[in-house]
Every structure is written in structure tokens, then in C-alpha cells.
N, C-alpha and C positions, 0 to 999 in steps of 0.2 A: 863440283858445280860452280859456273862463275858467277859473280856479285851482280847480275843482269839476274840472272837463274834466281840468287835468292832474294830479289827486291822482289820479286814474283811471287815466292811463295812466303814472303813474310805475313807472319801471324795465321800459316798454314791457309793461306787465302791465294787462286789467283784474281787477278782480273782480267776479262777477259768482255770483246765488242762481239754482236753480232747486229748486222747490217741490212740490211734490205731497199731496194732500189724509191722506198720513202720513206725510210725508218732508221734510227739507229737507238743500240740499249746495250747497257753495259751492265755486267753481272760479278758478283764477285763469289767463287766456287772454290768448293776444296778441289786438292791437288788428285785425288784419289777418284775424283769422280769420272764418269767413263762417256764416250762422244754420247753417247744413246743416252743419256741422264742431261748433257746441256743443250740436245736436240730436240728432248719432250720439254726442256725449260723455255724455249725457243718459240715451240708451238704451245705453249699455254698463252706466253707473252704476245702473240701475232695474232690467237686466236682460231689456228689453222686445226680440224680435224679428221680431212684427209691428209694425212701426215706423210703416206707412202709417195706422194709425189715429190718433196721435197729431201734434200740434204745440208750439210753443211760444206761451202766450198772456201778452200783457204788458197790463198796465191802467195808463191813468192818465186821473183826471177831465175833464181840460183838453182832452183829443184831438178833433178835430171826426169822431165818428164814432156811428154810432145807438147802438153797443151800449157805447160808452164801453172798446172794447178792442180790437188788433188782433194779429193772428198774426205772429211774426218769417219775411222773407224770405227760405227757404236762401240767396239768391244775394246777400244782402246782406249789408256787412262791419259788424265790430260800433261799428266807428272812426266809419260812416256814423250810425249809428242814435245813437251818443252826441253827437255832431253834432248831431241835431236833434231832441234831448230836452232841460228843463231843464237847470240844474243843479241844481237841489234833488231831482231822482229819480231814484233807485237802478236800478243793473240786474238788476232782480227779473223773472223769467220762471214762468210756471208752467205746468210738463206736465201739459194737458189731454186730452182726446177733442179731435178735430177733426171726426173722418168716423165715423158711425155704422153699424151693420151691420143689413140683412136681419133676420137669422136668427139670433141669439144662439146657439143649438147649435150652430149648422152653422158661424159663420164665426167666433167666437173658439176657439182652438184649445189656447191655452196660460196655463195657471195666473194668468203675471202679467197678462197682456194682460184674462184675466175680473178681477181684483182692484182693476185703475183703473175698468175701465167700473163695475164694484158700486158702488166708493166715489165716482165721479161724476154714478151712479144717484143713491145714498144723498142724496147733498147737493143735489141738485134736486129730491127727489122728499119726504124726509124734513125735510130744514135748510130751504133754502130756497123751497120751493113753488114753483118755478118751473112745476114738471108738476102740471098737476091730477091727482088721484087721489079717489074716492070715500069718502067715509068708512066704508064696509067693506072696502075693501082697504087702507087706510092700515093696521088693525092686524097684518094678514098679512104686510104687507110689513115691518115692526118684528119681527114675529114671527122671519123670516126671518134680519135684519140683525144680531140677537141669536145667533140659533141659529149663524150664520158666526163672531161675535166672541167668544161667550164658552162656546157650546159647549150641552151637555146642561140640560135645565130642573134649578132645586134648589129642593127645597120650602123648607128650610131658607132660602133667601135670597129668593126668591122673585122677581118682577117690578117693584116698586114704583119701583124707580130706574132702571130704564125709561124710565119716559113722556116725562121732563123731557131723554131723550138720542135718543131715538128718535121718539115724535109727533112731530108739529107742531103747531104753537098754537092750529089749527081744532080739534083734537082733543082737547086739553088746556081745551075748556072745561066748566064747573061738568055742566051738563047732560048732557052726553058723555062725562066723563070719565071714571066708574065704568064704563061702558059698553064703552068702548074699553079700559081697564085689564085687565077679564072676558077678554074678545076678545082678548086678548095673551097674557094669561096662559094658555089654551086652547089656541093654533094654539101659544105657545112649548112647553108642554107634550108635543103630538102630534107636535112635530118632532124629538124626542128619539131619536139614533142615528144624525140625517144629516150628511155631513162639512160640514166648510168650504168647500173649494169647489162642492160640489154644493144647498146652500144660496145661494150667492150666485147661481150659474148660474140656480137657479130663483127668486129676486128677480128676477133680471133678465128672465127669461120672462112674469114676469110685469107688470114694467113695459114692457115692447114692446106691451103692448095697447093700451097710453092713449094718445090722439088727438095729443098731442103729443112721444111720446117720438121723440127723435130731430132733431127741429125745431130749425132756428136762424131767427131772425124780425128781417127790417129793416124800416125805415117806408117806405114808396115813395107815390110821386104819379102817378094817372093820368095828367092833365091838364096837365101840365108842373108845372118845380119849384115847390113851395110854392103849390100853387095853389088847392089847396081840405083840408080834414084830409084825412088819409097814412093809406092803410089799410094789408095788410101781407102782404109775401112771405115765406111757411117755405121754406126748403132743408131735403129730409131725402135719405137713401139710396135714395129711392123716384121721385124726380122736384121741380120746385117746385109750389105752391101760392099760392093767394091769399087773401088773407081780409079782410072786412070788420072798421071799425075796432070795433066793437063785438063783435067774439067771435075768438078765436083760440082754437078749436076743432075748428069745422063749417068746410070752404074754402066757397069757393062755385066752384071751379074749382082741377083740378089738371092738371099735364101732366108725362108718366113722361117718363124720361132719353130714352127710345127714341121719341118723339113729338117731341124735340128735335131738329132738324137743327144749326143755329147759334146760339152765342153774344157777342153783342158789348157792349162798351160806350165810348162817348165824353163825357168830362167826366160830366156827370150823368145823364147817359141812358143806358139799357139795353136794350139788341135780344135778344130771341128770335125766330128763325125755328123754325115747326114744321115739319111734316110735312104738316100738311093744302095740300089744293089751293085759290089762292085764287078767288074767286065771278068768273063771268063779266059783271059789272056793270063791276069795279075793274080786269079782267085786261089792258086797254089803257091805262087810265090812268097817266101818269108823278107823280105827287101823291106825294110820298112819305109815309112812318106817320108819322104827329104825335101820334095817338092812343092809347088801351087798344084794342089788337085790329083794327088797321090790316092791311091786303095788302102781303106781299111777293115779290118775283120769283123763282120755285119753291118758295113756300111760305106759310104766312100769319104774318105778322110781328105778334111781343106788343110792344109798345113801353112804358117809362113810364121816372118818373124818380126817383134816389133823393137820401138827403139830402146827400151829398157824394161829391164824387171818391173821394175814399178808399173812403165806403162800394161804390160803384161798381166797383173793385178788388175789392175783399173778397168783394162777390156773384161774382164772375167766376173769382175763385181758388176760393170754396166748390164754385160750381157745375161748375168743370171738373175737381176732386180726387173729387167725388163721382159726375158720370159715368166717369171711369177706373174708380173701382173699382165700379163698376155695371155694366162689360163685362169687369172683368176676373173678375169672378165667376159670369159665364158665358161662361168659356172656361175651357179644362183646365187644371189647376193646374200651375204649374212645379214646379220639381225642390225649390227652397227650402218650398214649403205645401206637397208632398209628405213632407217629412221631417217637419214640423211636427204635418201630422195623424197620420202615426206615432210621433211622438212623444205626440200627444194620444192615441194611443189603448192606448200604454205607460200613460201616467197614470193613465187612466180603467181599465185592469186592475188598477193597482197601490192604486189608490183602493179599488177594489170588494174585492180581497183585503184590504186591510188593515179596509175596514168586516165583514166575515166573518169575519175573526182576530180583530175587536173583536167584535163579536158572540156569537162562539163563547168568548171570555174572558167575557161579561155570562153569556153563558148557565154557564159553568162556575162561577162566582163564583156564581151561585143557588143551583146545585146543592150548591156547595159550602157555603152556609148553610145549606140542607136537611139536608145531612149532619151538619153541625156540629148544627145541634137535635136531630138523630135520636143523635149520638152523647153529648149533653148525658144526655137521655131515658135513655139507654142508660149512662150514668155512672151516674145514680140505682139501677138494679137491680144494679151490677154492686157497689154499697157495701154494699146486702143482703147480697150473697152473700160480702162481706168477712169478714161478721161471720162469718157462719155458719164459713168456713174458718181465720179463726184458733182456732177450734173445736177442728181437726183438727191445727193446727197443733204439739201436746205430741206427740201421737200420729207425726206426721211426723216430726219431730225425734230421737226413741228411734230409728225404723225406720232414719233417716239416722246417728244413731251406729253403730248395729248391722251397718249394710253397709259403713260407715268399714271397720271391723275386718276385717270378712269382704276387704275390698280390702287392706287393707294382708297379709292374708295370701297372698294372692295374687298381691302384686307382689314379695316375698319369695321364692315360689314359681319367679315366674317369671323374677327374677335368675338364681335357680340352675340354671334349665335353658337360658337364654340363655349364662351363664359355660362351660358343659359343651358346649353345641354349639360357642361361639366354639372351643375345644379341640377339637376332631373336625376343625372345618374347618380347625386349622392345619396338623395331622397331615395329614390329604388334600391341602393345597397342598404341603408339605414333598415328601411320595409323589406328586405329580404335577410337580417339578420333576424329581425325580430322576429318573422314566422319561424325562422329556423329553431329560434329557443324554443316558440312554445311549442312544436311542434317535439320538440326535444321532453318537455314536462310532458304532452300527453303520454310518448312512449312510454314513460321511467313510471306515467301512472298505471297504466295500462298493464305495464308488470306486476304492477305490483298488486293489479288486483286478482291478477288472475293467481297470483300467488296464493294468494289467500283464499281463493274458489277451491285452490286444490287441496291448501292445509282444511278448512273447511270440510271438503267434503271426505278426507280421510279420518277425521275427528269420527263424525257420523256413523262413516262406516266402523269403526273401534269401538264404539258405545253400542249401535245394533249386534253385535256379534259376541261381547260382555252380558247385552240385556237377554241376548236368546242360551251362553252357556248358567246364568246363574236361575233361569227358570227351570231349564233342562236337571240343574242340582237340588231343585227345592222341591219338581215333582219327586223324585228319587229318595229323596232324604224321609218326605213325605209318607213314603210307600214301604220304605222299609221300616218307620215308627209303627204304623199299621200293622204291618206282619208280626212285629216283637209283641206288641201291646196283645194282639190277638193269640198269641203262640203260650203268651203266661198265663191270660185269662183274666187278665186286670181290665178288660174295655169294657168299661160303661157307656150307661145310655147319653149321659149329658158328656161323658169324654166325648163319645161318637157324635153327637150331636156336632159338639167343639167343632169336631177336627172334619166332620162335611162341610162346616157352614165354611171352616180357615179352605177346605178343599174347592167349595165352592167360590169362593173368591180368591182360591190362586186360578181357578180356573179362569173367571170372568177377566183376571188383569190378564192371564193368556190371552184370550179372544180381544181384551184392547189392544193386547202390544201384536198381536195379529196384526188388527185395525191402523195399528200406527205406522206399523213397516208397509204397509200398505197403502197407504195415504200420502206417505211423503210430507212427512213433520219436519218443522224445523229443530236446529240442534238445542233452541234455548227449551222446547216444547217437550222433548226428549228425554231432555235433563230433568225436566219438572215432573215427569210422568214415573221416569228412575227412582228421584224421590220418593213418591207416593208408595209406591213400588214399594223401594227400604223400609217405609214408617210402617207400612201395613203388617210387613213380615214379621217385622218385630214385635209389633204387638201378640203376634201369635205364639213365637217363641216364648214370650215371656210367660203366656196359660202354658204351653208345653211344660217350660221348666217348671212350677208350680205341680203340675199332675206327677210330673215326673220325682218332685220328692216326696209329695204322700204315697207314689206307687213305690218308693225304697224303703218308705217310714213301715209298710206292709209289708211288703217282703219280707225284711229286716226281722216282723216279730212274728211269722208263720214261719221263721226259718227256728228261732230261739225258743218257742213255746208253743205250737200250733193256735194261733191267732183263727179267730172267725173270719173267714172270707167276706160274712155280710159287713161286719164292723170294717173289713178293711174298704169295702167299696164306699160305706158311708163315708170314711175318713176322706178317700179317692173324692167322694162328691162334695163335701163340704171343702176342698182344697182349692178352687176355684176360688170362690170367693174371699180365701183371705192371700190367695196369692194376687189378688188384680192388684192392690198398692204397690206391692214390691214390681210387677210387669209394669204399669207404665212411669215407674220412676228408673227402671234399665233403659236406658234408650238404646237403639239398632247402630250395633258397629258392626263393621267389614271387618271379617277374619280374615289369617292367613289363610288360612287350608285347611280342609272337609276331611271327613271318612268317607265322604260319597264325593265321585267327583264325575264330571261329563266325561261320559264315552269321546266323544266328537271335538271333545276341546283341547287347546294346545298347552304343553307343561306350563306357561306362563298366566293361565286365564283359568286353571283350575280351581280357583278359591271361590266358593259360593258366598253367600248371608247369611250364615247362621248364628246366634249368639249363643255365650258361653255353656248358662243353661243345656238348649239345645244339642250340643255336641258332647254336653257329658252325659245325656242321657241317654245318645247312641254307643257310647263307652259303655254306659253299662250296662246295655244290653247286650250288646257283645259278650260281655264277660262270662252274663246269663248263658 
């Protein structure tokens, strides 16, 4: 490797330019990487993602190839290619067009993708002349190239520095040149309001008519190599072509991709098989094609040769990149040109509104200099009528002190009857707290009385239902001394007597306390009646307990010696009277709890009135 070789690949780096006809970017890659790795680097860098139209083209004089330039190989490393370049030449590439399309509307889809093919239009069609073009559409299409770069015509600047950017030098002559100047400055003119890229889009429409848009052209030889002058094979997006060496315009013979069966080539030779069938003259013969337009076996074979291996390559990679996308554009779009032309047809709305919201801005901006003169117009009359009312204006002034006054009398006015309400309303708020309180004390009394209606009348009822179970215990208690008294045979006349008159008057306070649940007593009246009620009882109890122990003192000695039953009844009746001191010096307590208790009463209210006495005399007769 020589010292050029490895200033290159020092620090395992090259460096390396790619180019574009308004761009340049320099990269620096390993040596190992391969065309198809600084080809995607290229198109990330550009933005480009229709990718299959483009390549990398490198030129250099010395190359043994027709067109003096050859495409970099995805599949080659860049290690190879420096290899077998000088060392005096740079790794300079330049993204070009490679494969050209159909139908400009239909097949470029996206902004950048029209922007290279325009500016690789421009420079063949406008710089370099490579494409014939007539000299009446050469102005159109400057017209165009214009309208994309620098936008709307300005009378003010006008077209003159044009020609010398945009003709070309057929055009730019003495004779012509006024002519075509006219003609520019005309179609720049009428094209005023179309965008940029719909400007380039239709350059490019209109360079798709010329005979050679699209064409790449190598030298070939019928006759074998170098055998007589090289006329000339185009490749376009359409099929190849042939042309005599005196005009590359008119072919004289073309054949579409689809007329193509096979393509070969070895060293310097090139095979096409078509499609046709070959002649029943040749169809047995083994003579292989030696010639322009030889027979081959299932089909008729093109044969000829070109100026080198290399070029021979190069027709073979053109020719099979360009049948690809000649079938691939009619078959249905993948998923990727799907999104693409919906994205192309996002643009092309957002283009078309923003030419409408520019439109509708030009047309408002008129309008609004319409206006603006009309209101200019309209200043001058309204300085007339200036004069006239500073006329008026002594007279306005007096009238304007004069209601000065008349105002300030009546903001004085109406302080004072603002001050005077503010007073009224305080008075009404002050009066409207106040009822609020007391209005507040009735409530809170109101509660409270009713509170006490209810504790009240619960009380009542508690003491009624007390006074009705301790009668219901005292008839019972009653009834069952009677039965015992009678069962032993101790009931005397003056016991009996006792115990109707105490029966008789538990009776009679029944029939009042009848009378009083009846009546609708108060609770203090109740209470008082309760009382009387207790005292009474008790007093009874207390004769009870008295009988009740002369009736044991008997027992006791009819049980121990047979006692005279008359002596016991005396004893029985003389017992009364010495038991009356001991009865009213007991006074009537509330027991816990009876032998006899109400049927009807709840466990809590079962304790009748009965005194000590009393309850032990129902013990012992029990026991009896």
C-alpha cells in the first residue's frame, strides 16, 4: 500500500466527500464498510426515502469506460476500491439519479426525491446540454427554474440576471437573445402564485417529452469489438434502444423491458434474448449469434459488443435495476410506497391550503390597499368638516362647563341620599339581628318545653301502671290470708269484721283510683293519692301482724297440750287491742318482693306493700 493509501486509512478511518448538485458532506468510515452501508449513510444525510432511484457516481478521467464514470458496488468494500484507485484521487462520490421514472406525477412521491431529479433535470437540460431541448421550450423551462428558486416575478428587479444562470449558450446568442429574454421574462411573469415544488414538478413534466429524457447512452459494436465506428445503445425506464452513430434522438429500433426475456454478458459481449420466435430457416441450426440480430434457442437473440468489460458490467447492472423497477411498478404497492403516497398526498393538501391561505392573504393585502385609498379619500373630507367643527367647538365648551356644574350638583345630591340610606340599612340590619335572637330563645324554649311535656307525661304513665300492679298484689295477698285463716279455723268475728271493713276500703280506694285514671289527675295529685294509699295499707298490716301472732301464740299451745280453742279465740280477740300501739308506731315501708305477685306485671314492678309483719304471716302459713 503506498503512503497516499495509508494517510487514508490512518486510525482505521477513511475520509470520504459525497456531493450533490447543492450540497456537499464529508464523512469519515471504516475501511471495511461496504458501497451499500455509505449509500444508506448518504440517504439518512439527504433525507431521501425513495432510495432505489439513486446511486453513488464517482468519475475519474483515466477509467477505461465509455462514459468516463462508474457507479460504486453495494457489495463492495471501500478498502477494495481504494486499492484499485490512484493515489492521487480523492474519495469523492456524487449522489446522482441512476434509474429514471415513467411518470413524474405518479412515481416521485416525496418533496426530496422531486428536488434531486429537478436539479439533475436543470443541469442537463439547462448547464450542460446534454438533453436536446428546442429553443422555445428552453425559455419555459428557465421560466419554471426561476419560479422554484426565487419565487414570484419583481418588476422592480426584473429578469436580466437570468440568462447568464439559467439559458444555455445556444440561447444566449446575439440573434436570440432579446428574443428569449422577452420569453422569460413573460412565462416568469404568468407563473406568479405557484409554489416551489409544484413548479419543479411541472419543469419536470415537461422535460419527460424530449426524446432523450431519461437515456443513458454507451458505444457498442455490431460486428465484433472495434470493428467498424460504434453506434449507440440508450437504456431508459422504458426498455433499450439503438441508434445510429449520427443521431441520438430518432432509434431506429427499440425493445420494451417486457419484449426482454434474458440478459447476459461475457467479457465484451452482450446477449439479449427477446421474446420473439426464432425463423424456421435458423430453428435447426447450431451456428451460434456472432452477429446484430442472430437466433436464439426460445427466442431471438440481440448480440453485439461493447468498449470494455467494465462497460459491459455497467450495461448489465443498468439494465437489470431498471427492469426491477419496471415490474415493480406494476405490481401493487407495498406497505413502505403506501405510506409514502399518503404522505404525498398529506403534502399536496398542505401545499394546496397554504397556496389558498397565500392567496387569500394577496387578495386581502389588495383589498386592504383599496381600503387604505378609500380611507386616504376619506381623510381629505373629514379635514373639511374639521374646520367646520372647531366652529362649534366655543359653543361646546360653555355647554360642557354648564353640565360640569349641573353634575357636580348632583353628585353632592346624591352623597346625601346615599349617606341617609347607608343609615336606614344599618338600623334594619341592627332590627333584623335582634329578632333573629329572640326568635332563637323562643325555639331553644319551646324545646324545652316540650321536653318536659314528654318526661312529664312518661313519669304518669310509670306511677299509673305501679298504682294498678300494687292493688292487683294487695287484692291477692288479701285472698289468700282469707283462705289460710279460714282453712285453720282461727277466723273470728271481729277478725272478719277487721279484715271486710280493711277489704272494704281496699275496695273503695279501687273505685277512686278507678275514678282518678279516669279523670285525668295531675302527677302532683297522684302522688298524694299514692300516699294515702301507703298510710292506709299500713295501718292494716299492722292489725294483720298483731292477729297473726296471737293466731301462732294458739297454735303453738293446741299443738304442745291441747289448748281450748274458745281460750284461743279470746286470746285472738283480745289481740287487737294491745297490738294497735305497736301498728301505728310501724310505719308502711316498700318491700322488695311478695309471695304473691301480679300475674300481669313485669319482673321489675313485682314488689307489692306489704310490711314485715304481713309477709311473715304468709310464711307461716305456708309452712301450715
Amino acid at each position: 500500500m503506498t503512503d497516499q493509501e495509508m494517510k487514508r486509512t490512518k486510525k482505521n478511518k477513511l475520509s470520504i466527500k459525497i456531493s450533490t448538485y447543492d450540497a456537499d458532506v464529508e464523512f469519515d468510515v471504516k475501511p471495511k464498510c461496504t458501497g451499500q452501508d455509505v449509500f444508506n449513510l448518504a440517504c439518512v444525510t439527504f433525507g431521501i426515502r425513495e432510495t432505489w432511484y439513486f446511486g453513488l457516481q464517482f468519475s475519474e478521467p483515466g477509467l477505461d469506460s465509455g462514459s468516463g464514470s462508474w457507479w460504486l458496488r453495494p457489495d463492495r468494500r471501500l478498502s477494495e476500491v481504494v486499492r484499485s484507485l490512484p493515489a492521487s484521487c480523492p474519495l469523492h462520490f456524487f449522489f446522482h439519479v441512476r434509474f429514471w421514472v415513467e411518470d413524474v406525477g405518479e412515481d416521485l412521491l416525496l418533496e426530496a426525491t422531486v428536488h434531486l431529479f429537478y436539479l439533475e433535470v436543470k443541469d442537463l437540460v439547462l448547464t450542460r446540454q446534454q438533453w436536446a431541448a428546442s429553443p422555445d421550450l428552453l425559455p419555459l423551462l428557465a421560466a419554471y427554474a426561476a419560479q422554484a428558486e426565487l419565487g414570484d416575478f419583481d418588476p422592480a428587479v426584473g429578469c436580466d440576471h437570468l440568462l447568464g444562470r439559467l439559458l444555455p449558450a445556444q440561447a444566449q446568442q446575439p440573434e436570440t437573445a432579446a428574443a428569449c429574454a422577452e420569453k422569460l421574462r413573460d412565462h416568469y411573469r404568468d407563473l406568479a402564485g405557484l409554489g416551489r415544488v409544484e413548479a419543479q414538478i411541472e419543469m419536470l413534466r415537461l422535460s419527460q417529452d424530449l426524446e432523450m429524457f431519461g437515456l443513458v447512452y454507451f458505444p457498442i459494436y455490431a460486428n465484433g469489438p472495434d470493428s467498424d465506428p460504434p453506434s449507440w445503445l440508450g437504456i431508459s425506464c422504458f426498455g433499450v434502444s439503438f441508434y445510429e452513430q449520427a443521431s441520438l434522438v430518432k432509434p431506429h429500433r427499440r425493445l420494451a423491458w417486457s419484449d426482454i426475456r434474458r440478459m447476459s454478458c461475457r467479457d465484451r459481449k452482450f446477449t439479449l434474448v427477446t421474446n420473439e420466435a426464432p425463423s424456421a430457416s435458423s430453428a435447426g441450426s447450431d451456428e451460434p449469434p456472432t452477429c446484430f440480430g442472430g437466433e436464439h434457442r426460445g427466442g431471438r437473440a440481440v448480440s453485439f459488443w461493447t468498449g470494455s468489460p467494465a462497460d459491459s458490467k455497467q450495461i448489465l447492472r443498468l439494465c437489470v435495476g431498471n427492469h426491477e423497477l419496471y415490474m415493480t411498478r406494476r405490481m401493487p404497492d407495498t406497505i413502505e410506497r403506501q405510506q409514502m403516497r399518503a404522505t404525498a398526498r398529506e403534502e399536496r393538501a398542505r401545499r394546496l391550503l397554504d397556496k389558498q391561505r397565500l392567496a387569500k392573504e394577496v387578495e386581502g393585502r389588495a383589498a386592504a390597499e383599496r381600503l387604505r385609498g378609500a380611507a386616504e379619500e376619506k381623510a381629505g373630507q373629514l379635514g373639511q368638516q374639521l374646520a367646520k367643527s372647531e366652529a362649534m367647538l366655543g359653543l361646546l365648551s360653555e355647554r360642557a362647563r354648564l353640565a360640569e356644574d349641573e353634575m357636580k350638583m348632583l353628585s353632592e345630591q346624591r352623597d346625601r341620599q346615599l349617606a341617609h340610606m347607608r343609615h336606614i340599612h344599618a338600623q334594619l340590619l341592627a332590627e333584623k339581628q335582634s329578632l333573629a335572637e329572640r326568635a332563637s330563645q323562643f325555639e331553644s324554649l319551646l324545646l324545652t318545653l316540650s321536653e318536659e311535656a314528654s318526661v312529664t307525661e312518661a313519669e304518669r304513665d310509670c306511677l299509673r301502671q305501679q298504682l294498678a300492679y300494687a292493688r292487683q298484689g294487695e287484692k291477692s295477698l288479701l285472698a289468700k290470708l282469707e283462705s289460710l285463716l279460714r282453712s285453720v279455723g282461727v277466723w273470728s268475728s271481729a277478725g272478719a269484721s277487721d279484715s271486710s271493713a280493711e277489704l272494704q276500703g281496699f275496695g273503695a280506694l279501687a273505685a277512686d283510683a278507678e275514678t282518678e285514671e279516669t279523670s285525668g289527675l295531675s302527677t302532683a295529685e297522684l302522688l298524694a293519692r299514692l300516699q294515702a294509699e301507703r298510710q292506709l295499707f299500713s295501718d292494716g298490716s299492722a292489725a294483720f301482724e298483731a292477729d297473726l301472732r296471737q293466731l301462732r301464740s294458739r297454735v303453738q299451745a293446741a299443738r304442745l297440750g291441747g289448748a281450748d280453742p274458745g281460750r284461743l279465740r279470746g286470746a285472738a280477740a283480745a289481740a287487737p287491742s294491745s297490738a294497735a300501739p305497736s301498728a301505728s308506731a310501724d310505719p308502711c315501708v316498700v318491700t322488695h318482693s311478695t309471695a304473691v305477685s301480679c300475674p300481669h306485671s313485669s319482673p321489675g314492678i313485682r314488689a307489692g306493700r306489704l310490711s314485715n309483719g304481713s309477709r311473715a304471716a304468709v310464711t307461716y302459713f305456708d309452712e301450715l
